[in-house]
C-alpha positions as CSV (number, residue, x, y, z in Angstrom):
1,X,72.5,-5.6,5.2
2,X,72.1,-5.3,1.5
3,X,74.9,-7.9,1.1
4,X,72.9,-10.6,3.7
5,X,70.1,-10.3,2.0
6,X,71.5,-11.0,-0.9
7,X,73.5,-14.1,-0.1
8,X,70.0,-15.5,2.0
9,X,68.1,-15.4,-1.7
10,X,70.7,-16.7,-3.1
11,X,70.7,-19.4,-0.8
12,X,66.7,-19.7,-1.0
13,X,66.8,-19.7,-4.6
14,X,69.2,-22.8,-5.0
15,X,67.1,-24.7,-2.1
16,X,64.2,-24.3,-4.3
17,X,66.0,-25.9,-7.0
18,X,67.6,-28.5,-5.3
19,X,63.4,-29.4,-3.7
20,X,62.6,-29.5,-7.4
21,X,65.6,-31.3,-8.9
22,X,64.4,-34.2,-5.9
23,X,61.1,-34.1,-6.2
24,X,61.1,-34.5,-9.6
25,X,63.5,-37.6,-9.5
26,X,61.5,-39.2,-6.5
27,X,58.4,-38.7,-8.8
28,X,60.1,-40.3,-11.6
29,X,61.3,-43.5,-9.8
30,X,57.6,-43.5,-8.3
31,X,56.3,-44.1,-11.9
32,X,57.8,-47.9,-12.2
33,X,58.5,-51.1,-10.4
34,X,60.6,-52.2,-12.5
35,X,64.5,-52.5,-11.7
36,X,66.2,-51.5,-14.4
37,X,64.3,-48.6,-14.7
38,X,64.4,-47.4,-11.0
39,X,68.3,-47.7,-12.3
40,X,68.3,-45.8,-15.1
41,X,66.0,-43.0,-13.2
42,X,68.6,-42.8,-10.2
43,X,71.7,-42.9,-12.5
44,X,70.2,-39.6,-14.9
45,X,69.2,-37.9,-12.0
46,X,72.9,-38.1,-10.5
47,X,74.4,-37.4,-14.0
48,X,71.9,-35.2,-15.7
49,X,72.8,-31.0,-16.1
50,X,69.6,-30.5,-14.6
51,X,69.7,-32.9,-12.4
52,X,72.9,-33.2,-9.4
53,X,75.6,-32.5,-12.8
54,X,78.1,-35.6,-12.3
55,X,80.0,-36.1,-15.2
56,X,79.5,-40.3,-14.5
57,X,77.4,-42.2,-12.2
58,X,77.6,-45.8,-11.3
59,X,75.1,-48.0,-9.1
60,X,75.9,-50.9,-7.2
61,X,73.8,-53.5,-5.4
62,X,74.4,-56.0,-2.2
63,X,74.1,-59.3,-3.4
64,X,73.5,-61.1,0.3
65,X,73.0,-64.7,-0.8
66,X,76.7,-64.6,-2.5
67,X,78.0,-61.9,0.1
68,X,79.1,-59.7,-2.9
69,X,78.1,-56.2,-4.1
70,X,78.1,-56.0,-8.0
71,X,77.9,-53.5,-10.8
72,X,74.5,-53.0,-12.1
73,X,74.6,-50.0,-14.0
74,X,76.7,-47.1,-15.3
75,X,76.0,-44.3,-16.8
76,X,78.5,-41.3,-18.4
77,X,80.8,-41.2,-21.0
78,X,83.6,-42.9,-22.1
79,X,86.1,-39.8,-22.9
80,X,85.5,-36.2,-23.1
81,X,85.0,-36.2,-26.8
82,X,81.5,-38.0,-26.5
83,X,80.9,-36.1,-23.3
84,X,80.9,-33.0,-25.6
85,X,79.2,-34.6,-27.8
86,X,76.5,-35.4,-25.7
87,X,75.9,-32.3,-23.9
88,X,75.6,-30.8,-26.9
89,X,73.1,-32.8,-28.3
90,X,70.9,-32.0,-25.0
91,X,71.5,-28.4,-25.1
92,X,70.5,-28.2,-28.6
93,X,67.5,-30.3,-28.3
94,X,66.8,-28.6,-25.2
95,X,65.6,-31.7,-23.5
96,X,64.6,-31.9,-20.1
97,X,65.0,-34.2,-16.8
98,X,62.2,-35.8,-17.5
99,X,63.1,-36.1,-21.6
100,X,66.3,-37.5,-20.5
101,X,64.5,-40.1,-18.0
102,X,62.2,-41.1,-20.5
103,X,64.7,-42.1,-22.9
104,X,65.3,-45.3,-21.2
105,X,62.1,-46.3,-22.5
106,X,61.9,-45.7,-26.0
107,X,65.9,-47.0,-26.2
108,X,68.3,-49.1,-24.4
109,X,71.9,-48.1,-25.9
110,X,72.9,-47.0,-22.7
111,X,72.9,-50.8,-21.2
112,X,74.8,-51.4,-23.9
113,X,78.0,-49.3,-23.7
114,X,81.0,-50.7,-22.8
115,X,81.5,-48.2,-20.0
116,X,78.3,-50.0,-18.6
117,X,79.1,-53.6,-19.6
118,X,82.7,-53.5,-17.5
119,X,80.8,-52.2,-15.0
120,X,78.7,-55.4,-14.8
121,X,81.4,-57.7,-14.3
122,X,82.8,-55.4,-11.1
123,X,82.0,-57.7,-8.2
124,X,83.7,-57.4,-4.7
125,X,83.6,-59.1,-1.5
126,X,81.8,-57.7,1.1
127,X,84.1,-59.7,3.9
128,X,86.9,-57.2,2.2
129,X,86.0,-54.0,4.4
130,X,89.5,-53.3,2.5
131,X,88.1,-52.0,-0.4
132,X,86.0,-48.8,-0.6
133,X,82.6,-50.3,-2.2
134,X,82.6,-53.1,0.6
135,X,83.9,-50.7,3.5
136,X,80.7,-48.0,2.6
137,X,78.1,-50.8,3.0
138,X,79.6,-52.3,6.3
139,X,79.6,-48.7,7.8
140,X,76.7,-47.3,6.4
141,X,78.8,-44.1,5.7
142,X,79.4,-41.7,3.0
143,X,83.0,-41.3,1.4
144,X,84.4,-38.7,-0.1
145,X,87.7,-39.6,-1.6
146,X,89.6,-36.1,-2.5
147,X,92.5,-35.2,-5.1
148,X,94.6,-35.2,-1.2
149,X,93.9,-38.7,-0.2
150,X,93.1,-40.5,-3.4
151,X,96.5,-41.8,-3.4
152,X,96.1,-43.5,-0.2
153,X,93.5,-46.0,-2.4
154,X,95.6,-46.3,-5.5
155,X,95.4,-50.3,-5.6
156,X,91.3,-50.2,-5.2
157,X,89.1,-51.9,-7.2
158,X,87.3,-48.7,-7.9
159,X,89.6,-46.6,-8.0
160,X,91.0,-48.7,-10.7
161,X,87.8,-48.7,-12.2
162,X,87.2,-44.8,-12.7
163,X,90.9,-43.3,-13.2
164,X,89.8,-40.4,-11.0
165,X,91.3,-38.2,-8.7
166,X,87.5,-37.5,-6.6
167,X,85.3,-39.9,-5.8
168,X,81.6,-39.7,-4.1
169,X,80.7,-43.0,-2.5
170,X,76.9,-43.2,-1.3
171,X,75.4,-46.1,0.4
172,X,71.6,-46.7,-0.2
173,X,69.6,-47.2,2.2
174,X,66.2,-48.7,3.3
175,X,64.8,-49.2,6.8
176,X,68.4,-48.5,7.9
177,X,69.7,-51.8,5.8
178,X,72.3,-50.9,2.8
179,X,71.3,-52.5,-0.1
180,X,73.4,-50.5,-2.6
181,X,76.1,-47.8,-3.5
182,X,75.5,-44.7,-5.6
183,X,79.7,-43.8,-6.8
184,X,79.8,-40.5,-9.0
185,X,82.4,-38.6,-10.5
186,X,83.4,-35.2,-12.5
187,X,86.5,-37.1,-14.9
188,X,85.5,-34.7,-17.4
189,X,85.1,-31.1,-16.2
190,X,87.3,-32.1,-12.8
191,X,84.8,-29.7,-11.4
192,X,85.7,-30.0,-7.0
193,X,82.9,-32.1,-5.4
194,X,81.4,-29.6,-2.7
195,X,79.6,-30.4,0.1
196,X,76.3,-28.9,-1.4
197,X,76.7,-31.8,-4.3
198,X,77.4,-34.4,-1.3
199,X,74.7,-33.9,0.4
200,X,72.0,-33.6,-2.6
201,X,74.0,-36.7,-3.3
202,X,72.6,-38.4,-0.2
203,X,69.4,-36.8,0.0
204,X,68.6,-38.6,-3.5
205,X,70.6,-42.0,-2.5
206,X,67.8,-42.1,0.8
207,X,65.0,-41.9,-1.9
208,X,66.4,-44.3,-4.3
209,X,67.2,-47.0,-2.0
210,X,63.4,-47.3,-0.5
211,X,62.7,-47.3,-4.3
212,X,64.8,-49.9,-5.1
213,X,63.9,-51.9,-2.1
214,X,60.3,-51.6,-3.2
215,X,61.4,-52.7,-6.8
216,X,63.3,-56.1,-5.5
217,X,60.1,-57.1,-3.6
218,X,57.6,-56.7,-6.3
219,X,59.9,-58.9,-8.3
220,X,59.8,-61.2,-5.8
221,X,56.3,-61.4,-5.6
222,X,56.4,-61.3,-9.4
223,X,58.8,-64.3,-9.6
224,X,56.9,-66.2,-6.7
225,X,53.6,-66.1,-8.6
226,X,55.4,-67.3,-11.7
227,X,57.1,-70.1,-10.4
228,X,56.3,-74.1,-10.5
229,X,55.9,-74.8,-6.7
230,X,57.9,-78.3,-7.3
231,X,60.8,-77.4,-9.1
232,X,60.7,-73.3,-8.8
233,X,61.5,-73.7,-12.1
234,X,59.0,-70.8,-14.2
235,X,55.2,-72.6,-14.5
236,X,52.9,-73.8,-17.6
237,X,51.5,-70.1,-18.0
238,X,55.1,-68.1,-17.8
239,X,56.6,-70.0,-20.1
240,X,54.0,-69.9,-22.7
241,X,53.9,-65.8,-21.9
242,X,57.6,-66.3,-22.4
243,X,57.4,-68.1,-25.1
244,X,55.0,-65.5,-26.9
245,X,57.3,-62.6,-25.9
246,X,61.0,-64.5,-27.5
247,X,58.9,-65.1,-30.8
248,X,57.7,-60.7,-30.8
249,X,60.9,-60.1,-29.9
250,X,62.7,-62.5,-32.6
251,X,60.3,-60.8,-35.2
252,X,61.0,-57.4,-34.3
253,X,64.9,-57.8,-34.6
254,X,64.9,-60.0,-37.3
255,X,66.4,-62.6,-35.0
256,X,66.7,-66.2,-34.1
257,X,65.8,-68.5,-31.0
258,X,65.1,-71.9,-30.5
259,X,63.0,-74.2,-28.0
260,X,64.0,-77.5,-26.1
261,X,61.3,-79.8,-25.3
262,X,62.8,-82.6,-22.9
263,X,61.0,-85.4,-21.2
264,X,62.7,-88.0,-18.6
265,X,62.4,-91.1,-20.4
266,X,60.3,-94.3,-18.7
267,X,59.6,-92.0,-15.7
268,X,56.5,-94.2,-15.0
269,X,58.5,-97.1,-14.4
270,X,60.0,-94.9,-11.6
271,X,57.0,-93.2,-10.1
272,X,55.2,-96.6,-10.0
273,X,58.1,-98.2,-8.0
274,X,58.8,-95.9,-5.4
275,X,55.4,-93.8,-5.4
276,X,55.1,-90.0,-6.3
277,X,57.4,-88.4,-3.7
278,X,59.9,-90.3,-4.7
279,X,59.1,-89.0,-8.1
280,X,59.0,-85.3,-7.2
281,X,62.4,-85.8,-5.8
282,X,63.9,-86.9,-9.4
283,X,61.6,-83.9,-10.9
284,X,63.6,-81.4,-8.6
285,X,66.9,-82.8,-9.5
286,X,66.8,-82.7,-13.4
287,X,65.0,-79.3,-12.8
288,X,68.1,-78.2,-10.8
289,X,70.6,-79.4,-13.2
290,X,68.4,-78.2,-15.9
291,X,69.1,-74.7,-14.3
292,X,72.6,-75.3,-13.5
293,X,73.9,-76.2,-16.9
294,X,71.7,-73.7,-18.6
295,X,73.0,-70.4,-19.5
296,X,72.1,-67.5,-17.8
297,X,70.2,-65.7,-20.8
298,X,67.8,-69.0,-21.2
299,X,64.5,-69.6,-19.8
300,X,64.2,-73.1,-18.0
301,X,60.5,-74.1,-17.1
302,X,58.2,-77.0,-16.3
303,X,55.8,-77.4,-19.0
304,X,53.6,-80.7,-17.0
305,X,54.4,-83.6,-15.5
306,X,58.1,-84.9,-16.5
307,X,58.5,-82.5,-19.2
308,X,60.4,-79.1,-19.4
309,X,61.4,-76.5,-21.9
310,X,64.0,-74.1,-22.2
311,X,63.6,-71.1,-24.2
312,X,66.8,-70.2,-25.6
313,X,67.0,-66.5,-26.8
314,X,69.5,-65.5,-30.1
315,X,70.5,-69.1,-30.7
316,X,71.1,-70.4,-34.1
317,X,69.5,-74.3,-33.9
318,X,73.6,-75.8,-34.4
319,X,74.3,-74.0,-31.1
320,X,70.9,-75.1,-29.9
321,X,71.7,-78.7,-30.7
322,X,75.3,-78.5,-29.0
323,X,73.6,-77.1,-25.7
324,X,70.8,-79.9,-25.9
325,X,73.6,-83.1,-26.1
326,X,75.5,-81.4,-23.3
327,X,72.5,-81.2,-21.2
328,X,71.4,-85.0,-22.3
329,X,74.5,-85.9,-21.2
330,X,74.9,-84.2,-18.1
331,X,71.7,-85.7,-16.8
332,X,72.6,-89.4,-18.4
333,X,76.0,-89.5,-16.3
334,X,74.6,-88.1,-13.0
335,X,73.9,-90.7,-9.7
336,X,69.9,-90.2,-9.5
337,X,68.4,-92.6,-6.8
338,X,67.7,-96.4,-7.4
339,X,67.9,-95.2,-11.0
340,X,69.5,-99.1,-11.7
341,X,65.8,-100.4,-11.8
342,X,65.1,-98.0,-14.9
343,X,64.8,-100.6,-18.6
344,X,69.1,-99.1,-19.1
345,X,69.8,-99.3,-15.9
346,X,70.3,-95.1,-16.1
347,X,67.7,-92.4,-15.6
348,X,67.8,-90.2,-19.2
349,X,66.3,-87.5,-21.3
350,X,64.7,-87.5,-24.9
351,X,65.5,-84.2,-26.6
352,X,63.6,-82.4,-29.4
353,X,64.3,-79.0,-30.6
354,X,62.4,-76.3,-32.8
355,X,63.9,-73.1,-34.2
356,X,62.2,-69.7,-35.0
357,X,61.7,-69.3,-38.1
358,X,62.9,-72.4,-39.5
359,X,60.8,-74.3,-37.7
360,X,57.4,-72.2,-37.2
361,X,56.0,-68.9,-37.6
362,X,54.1,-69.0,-34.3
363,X,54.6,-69.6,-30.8
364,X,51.8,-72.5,-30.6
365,X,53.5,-73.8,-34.0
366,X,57.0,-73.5,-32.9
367,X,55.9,-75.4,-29.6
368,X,53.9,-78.4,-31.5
369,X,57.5,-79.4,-33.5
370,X,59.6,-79.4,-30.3
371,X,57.1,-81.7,-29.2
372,X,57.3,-83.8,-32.8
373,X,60.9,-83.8,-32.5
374,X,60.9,-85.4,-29.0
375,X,58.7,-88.2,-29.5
376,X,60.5,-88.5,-32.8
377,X,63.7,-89.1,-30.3
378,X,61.9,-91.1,-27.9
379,X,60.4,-93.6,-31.1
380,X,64.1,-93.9,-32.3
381,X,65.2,-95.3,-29.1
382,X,65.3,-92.8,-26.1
383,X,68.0,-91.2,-24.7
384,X,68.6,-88.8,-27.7
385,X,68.4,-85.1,-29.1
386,X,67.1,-84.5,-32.5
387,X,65.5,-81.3,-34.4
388,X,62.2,-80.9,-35.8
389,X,64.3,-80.0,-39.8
390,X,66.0,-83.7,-38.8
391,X,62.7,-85.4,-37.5
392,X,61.2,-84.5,-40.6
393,X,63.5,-85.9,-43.1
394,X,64.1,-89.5,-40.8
């Protein structure tokens, strides 16, 4: 009798803390909308000593438009040295779940690892149910890969990936749609993944994808109610809140950017020939190969009528210049529409650029001799790039 009782407050005691350890994740990832911070909650909450006790956590995300799932964060360390490291830094500061989920805010490093940055550039098929990632979203099922059938998976992508002998693979879910994967490990301690870690493991995962889910549609509506309704390139307003933000964020780090101003030259000539639909339709070309050709890390908006600017972040203005001519030339040797009745018988660009903090202290400064530097391009003939620093000295 003594003995039952025993074991049945045992078993009380650890369902209270496994009620707390989720209700004060869910409450965390409550306290955002944004992404990367719903990320980061999820991930320390799986990995945490006070929180499920994974050694390493990685999150995945369906990508339906490309049919892919992809890395999107990791967190855990990289060998058992900085493990030890690390737990011993939390034990000694005696920091808490919420201490460690706070971190994200007050410092980034953990994007920054290279555990995390492999992870980003995992991407897998999800018409391969071959592999373990794209299998767990098709099903909707939970897999536990042990140190008996791990060998059976030697040659998958994960597998690969982690070097362990135990897996935990977690879809997420929302409204019965999978629109993740939660994968966790113990490569450090090798601790045995039991079935009381599995299922707090899926408990959390049912939390975190409704979270998640709720995340991807704010920043919908987020990136709806920024966007130019023509060219769904970012509007007039975003770009100059962008523009604001880059130059803070330059200051802060001691950093570079510069800013492309580009105008399609003689587009009058155009809209008054073949009217202003016809027009729009050349505006959401050169916004679309605007996009194209850009880098990922730049900002490409409409700033009014036919002209755009891109925002490009840590760019020194010879790079800047390079990216500009490619872009001018892209656009000069593309087929655009009747563009044979333009004055060169070619639809083109004028180019101008600024640099922060060559070129400006301020965002409406900075903005101003982009603008000088393309009318300075369209005055020496059109069709060209030039810099505020070369404006100046012409």
């Amino acid at each position: 009798m003594m003995e039952e009782l025993k074991r049945a407050t045992q078993e009380l005691q650890r369902s209270k803390t496994e009620l707390s350890i989720l209700y004060e994740i869910s409450n965390a990832m409550h306290t955002t909308l944004k992404l990367d911070e719903i990320l980061y909650i999820i991930l320390t909450g799986v990995t945490a000593h006070l929180g499920l006790g994974f050694n390493r956590a990685l999150l995945f995300l369906v990508n339906e438009k490309d049919g892919i799932i992809e890395g999107k964060m990791g967190i855990g360390p990289e060998n058992g040295e900085e493990a030890n490291r690390i737990w011993k830094q939390i034990e000694e500061e005696k920091k808490s779940l919420d201490d460690l989920i706070n971190a994200y805010k007050l410092s980034k490093s953990a994007l920054n690892s290279e555990f995390n940055q492999r992870l980003m550039h995992l991407k897998l098929s999800l018409k391969d149910a071959d592999n373990l990632l794209s299998l767990c979203v098709l099903d909707g099922m939970p897999l536990h890969i042990t140190k008996e059938n791990i060998s059976r998976y030697s040659q998958d992508p994960i597998v690969q990936f982690l070097k362990s002998d135990e897996i935990a693979i977690v879809p997420l879910k929302a409204k019965d749609k999978v629109n993740g994967v939660i994968v966790a490990d113990n490569f450090i301690t090798k601790k045995p993944i039991t079935k009381d870690d599995f299922r707090m493991l899926i408990m959390l995962a049912n939390q975190a994808g409704l979270a998640i889910e709720n995340s991807q549609l704010y920043e919908k509506t987020v990136t709806i109610g920024h966007q130019d309704s023509l060219t769904q390139l970012w509007n007039h307003g975003y770009f100059q809140y962008l523009l604001q933000e880059q130059l803070e964020k330059a200051k802060a780090t001691q950093g570079k950017f510069c800013l492309i101003a580009l105008d399609i030259d003689d587009f009058k000539v155009y809209n008054d020939t073949f009217g202003h639909q016809a027009g729009d339709n050349i505006l959401k070309e050169v916004a679309s190969l605007l996009k194209d050709r850009s880098r990922k890390m730049d900002y490409v908006c409409r700033y009014g009528g036919e002209e755009f600017m891109i925002i490009l972040p840590q760019t020194e203005a010879k790079e800047a210049t390079m990216i500009a001519e490619r872009l001018r030339q892209e656009i000069e040797k593309h087929q655009f529409p009747h563009e044979e009745i333009m004055p060169n018988k070619k639809l083109t660009v004028s180019i101008g650029i600024a640099t922060f903090p060559g070129d400006g202290n301020s965002a409406p400064e900075i903005l101003v001799n982009a603008d000088k530097a393309l009318y300075a391009a369209k005055r020496a003939g059109k069709n060209k790039v030039l810099s505020y620093a070369d404006s100046v000295t012409a």
